[in-house]
N, C-alpha and C positions, 0 to 999 in steps of 0.2 A: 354071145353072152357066155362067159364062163361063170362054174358055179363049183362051190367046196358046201356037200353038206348044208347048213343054213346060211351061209355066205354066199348070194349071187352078187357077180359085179355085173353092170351093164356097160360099163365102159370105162378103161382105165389106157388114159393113151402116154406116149412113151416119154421120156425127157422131161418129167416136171422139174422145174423151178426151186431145191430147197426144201420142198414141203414141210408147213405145220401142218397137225392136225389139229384141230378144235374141236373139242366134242363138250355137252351138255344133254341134259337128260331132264324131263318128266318126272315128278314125284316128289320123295323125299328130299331130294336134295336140290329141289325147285321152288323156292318161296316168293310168294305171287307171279309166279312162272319169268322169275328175272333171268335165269341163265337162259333158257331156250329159246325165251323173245330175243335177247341179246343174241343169238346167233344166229336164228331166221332173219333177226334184220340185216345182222352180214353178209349173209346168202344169199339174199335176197337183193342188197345193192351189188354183189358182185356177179348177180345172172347165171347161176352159179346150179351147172347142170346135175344129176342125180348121178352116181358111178355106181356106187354099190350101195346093198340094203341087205339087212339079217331080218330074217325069217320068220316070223312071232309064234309058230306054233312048237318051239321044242322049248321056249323060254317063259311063256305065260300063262295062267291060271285063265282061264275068260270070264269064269265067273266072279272075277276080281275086277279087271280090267278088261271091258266087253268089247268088241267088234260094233261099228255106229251102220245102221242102213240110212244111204244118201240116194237121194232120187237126181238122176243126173240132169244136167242142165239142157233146156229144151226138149225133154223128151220124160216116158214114163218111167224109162226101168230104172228101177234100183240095186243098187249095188252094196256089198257087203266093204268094208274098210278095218282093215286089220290093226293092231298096233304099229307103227313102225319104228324101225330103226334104220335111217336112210344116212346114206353119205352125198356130198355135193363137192366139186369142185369149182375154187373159185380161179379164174386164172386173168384178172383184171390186167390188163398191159402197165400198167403204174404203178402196180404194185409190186417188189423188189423179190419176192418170192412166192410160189401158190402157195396156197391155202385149200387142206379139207374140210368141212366141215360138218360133224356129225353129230345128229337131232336126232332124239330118241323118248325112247320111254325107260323107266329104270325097270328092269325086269323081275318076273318073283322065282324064277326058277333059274338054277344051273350057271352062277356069278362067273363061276373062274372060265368055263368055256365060254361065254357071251364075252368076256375081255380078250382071251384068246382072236377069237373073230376078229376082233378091233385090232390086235396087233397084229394079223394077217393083213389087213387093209395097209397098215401103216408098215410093213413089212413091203407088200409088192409095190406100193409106192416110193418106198425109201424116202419115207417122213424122217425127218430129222431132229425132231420136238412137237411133244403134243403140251398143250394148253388147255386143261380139263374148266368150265366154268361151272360155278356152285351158287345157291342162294340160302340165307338162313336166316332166322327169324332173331332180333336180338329184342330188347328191353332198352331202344333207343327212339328220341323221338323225333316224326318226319321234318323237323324245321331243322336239323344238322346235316350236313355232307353225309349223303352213305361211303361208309367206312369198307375199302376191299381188303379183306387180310389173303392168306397165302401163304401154300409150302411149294418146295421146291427141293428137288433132289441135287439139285445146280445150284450152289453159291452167287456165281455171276449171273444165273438166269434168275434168280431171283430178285438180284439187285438191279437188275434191267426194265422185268417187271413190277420194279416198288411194291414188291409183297411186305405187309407186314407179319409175323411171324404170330403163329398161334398153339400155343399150348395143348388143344384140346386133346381129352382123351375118352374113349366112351364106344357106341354103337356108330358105324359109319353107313353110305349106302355105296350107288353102285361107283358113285367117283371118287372114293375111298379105292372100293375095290380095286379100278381102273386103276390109279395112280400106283397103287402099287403091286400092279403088274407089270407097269411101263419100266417101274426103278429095278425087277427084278429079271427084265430083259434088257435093260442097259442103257432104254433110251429114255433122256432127259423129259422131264416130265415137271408142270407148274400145273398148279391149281390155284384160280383166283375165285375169294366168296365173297359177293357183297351184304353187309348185313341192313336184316328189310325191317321196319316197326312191326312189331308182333301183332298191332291193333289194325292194321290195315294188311291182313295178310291173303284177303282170299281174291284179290281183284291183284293185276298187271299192275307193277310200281314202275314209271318211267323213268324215275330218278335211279333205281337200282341199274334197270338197263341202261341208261347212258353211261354209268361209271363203268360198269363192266365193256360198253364198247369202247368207251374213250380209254381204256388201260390197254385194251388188244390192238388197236389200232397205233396208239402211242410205241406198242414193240414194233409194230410191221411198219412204224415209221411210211404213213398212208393218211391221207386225209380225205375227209365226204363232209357234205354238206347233213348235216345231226338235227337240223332245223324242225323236223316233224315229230321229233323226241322230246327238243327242247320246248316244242310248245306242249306238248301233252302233259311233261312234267309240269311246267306253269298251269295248265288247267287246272289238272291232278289239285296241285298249291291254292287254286282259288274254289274250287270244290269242298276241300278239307278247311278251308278260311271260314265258311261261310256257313259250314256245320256249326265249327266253335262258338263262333260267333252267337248262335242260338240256345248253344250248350257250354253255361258257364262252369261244371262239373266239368264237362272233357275237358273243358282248356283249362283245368287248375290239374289235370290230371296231367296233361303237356308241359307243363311249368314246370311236376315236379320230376318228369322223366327228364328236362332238359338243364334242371337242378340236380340232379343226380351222376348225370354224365360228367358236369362242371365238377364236382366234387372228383369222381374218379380220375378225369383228367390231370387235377393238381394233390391227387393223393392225398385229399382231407378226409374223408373218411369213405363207408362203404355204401351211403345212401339208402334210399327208402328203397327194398322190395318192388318191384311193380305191380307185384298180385298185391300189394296194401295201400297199392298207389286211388284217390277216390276217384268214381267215375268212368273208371277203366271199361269196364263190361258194357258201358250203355253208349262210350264214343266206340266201339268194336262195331256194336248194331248197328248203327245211326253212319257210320262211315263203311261199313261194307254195304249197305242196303241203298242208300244214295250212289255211290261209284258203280256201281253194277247197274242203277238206272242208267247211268250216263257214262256208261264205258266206254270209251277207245282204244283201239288196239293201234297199234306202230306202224306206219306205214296205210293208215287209215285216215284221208281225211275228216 
């Protein structure tokens, strides 16, 4: 085991393949937790062992984000569980290059050194692109395609991963930060965000994650069998049907989110506000409070 400071790796073996790195984070920059399920279920189809992991006690507050006690399986004791911020190697034979992938939490302390660490990883690996994923909350409603926008330091890497270009300008977190650490150390660097309905924000959206898998997979030119996504997202769909259906306010509230879009898309005009959209507040309750009885996670029959 070699270790730098808050950087241990457990194992980093010789000759990778090309490597991307993948990374997605916990938090602000996680809406209904679409980037980091999008990347556990990568990691997870590609058996995809743990290398290196950073350290949580020089980067986090605890009384923010606590430490969980888990009582281990078949037995009494318990155990304490830190934040983590873990890397995986996927190194699946059919796929044309590995892949790192790193799951984390967004940190509250000391940004520029926690992105440093990440480009040590991606440094002794001799990663050759990282692929940041994002999720955010937009004023769109769940019966349209989720939308991935994207930047990209790379022209062609952009147009590879059909980023659509975004504007924004404001407070960013830590894949803000990340991204442009990457650009300021030279290596190519994309960030893909799918945006999530702001009314269904506090439960796992599977439609978010499958788009964000089906784009990363589409680069790595790779294909898996998506089938436990694609029915969750169908649940997900008759779940959210069946609300409306009782609540004729949400669903005049959906009409006009999906009348609104329609307008922006053919540039007629600016549309109705959401916060003056009717019924907004009460399908947020009524669709977080159902989902969460009947959640699914990925990978979850």
């Amino acid at each position: 085991m070699a270790e730098s400071s808050s950087l241990v790796f457990e194992d980093l073996p010789p000759g990778l393949r090309r490597p991307v790195l993948l990374a997605a984070f916990a938090g602000w920059n996680d809406a209904a937790e679409s980037a980091t399920s999008a990347a556990q279920f990568l990691a997870q189809r590609w058996s995809a062992p743990c290398i290196a992991r950073i350290l949580p006690e020089e980067f986090f507050h605890f009384g923010l984000t606590r430490p969980e006690v888990r009582i281990q399986d078949g037995s009494q004791t318990r155990e304490i569980r830190w934040p983590a911020n873990e890397f995986f190697l996927g190194q699946e034979p059919s796929l044309s290059r590995d892949v790192i992938v790193g799951i984390g939490i967004e940190p509250h302390l000391k940004w520029q050194t926690f992105c440093g660490h990440i480009l040590e990883v991606a440094r002794r690996a001799q990663v050759t692109m990282v692929i940041t994923l994002g999720a955010l909350l937009a004023d769109v409603p769940h019966t349209r395609p989720i939308q991935v926008t994207g930047v990209s330091t790379d022209p062609e890497l952009a147009a590879r991963l059909r980023t659509s270009p975004t504007r924004y300008e404001g407070p960013t977190g830590i894949v803000g930060a990340l991204n442009d650490a990457c650009r300021r150390a030279g290596l190519p660097v994309v960030s893909l965000w799918a945006s999530v309905p702001h009314y269904v924000s506090e439960v796992s959206n599977p439609h978010a994650i499958l788009a964000l898998v089906r784009r990363v997979l589409e680069f790595l030119e790779w294909q898996t069998d998506l089938g436990e996504l694609e029915e969750a997202a169908a649940e997900y769909d008759r779940q959210l049907a069946r609300i409306l259906a009782q609540k004729p306010e949400a669903a005049r509230y959906i009409q006009e989110l999906e009348q609104r879009v329609a307008r922006e898309e053919t540039s007629e005009g600016e549309g109705v506000p959401a916060s003056d959209l009717p019924g907004g507040a009460d399908l947020i309750r009524e669709v977080e409070q159902f989902l969460r009885e009947h959640r699914r996670e990925p990978g979850q029959g």
